[in-house]
C-alpha positions in Angstrom: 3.4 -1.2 25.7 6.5 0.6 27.0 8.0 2.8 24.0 12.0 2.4 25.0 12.7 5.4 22.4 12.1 6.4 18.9 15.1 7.3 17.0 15.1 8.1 13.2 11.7 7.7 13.2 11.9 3.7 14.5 10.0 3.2 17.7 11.0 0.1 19.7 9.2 -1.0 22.4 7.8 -4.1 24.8 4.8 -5.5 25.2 3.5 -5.8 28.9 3.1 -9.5 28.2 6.5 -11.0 27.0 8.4 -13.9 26.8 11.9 -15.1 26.3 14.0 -13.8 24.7 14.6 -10.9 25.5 14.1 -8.6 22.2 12.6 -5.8 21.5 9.3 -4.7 18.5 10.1 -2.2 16.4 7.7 -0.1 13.8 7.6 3.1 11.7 5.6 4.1 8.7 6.2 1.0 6.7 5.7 -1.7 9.0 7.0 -3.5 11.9 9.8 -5.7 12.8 11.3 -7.7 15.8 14.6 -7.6 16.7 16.9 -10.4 19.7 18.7 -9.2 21.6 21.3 -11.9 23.0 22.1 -12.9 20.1 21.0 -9.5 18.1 19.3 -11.0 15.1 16.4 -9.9 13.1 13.3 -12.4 13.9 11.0 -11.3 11.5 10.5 -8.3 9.2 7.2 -6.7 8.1 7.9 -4.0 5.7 10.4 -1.9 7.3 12.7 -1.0 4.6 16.0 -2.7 5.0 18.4 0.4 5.2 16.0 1.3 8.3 16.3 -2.3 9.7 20.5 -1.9 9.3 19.6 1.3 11.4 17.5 -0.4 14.3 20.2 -3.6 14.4 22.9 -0.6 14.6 20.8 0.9 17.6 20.1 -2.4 19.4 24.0 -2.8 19.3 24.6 0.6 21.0 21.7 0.3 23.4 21.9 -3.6 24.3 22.8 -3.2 27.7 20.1 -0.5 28.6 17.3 -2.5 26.7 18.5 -5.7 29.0 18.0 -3.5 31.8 14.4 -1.8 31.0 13.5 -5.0 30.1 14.9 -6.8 33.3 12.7 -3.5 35.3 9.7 -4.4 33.3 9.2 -7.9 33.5 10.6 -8.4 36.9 13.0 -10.5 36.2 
């Protein structure tokens, strides 16, 4: 389970055993989420409080490109 990076306290991060599409999980101390990339939409939301789930959608934007990549390097694609 690669951790990608934490930032403000969200960790997002693969699993070794993924599927299309690419996206990555997220969690902190409230609960989890997971988050598409291509289009960058929230799939499902497990208790992370929304302002923190504005904060990891704001993220994935910024980071898109290098979570395509790490994600391209870890599932040999």
């Amino acid at each position: 389970m690669p951790t990608l990076f934490i930032i403000f306290g969200l960790r997002f991060y693969f699993y070794a055993d993924e599927h299309l599409p690419i996206h990555v999980h997220i969690e902190n101390g409230d609960g989890r989420a997971k988050i598409n990339i291509e289009p960058i939409e929230v799939v499902y939301n497990k208790g992370i409080k929304p302002q923190d789930i504005k904060k990891a959608m704001k993220i994935v934007e910024t980071y898109q490109n290098e979570i395509i990549i790490k994600w391209n390097e870890f599932h040999g694609e």
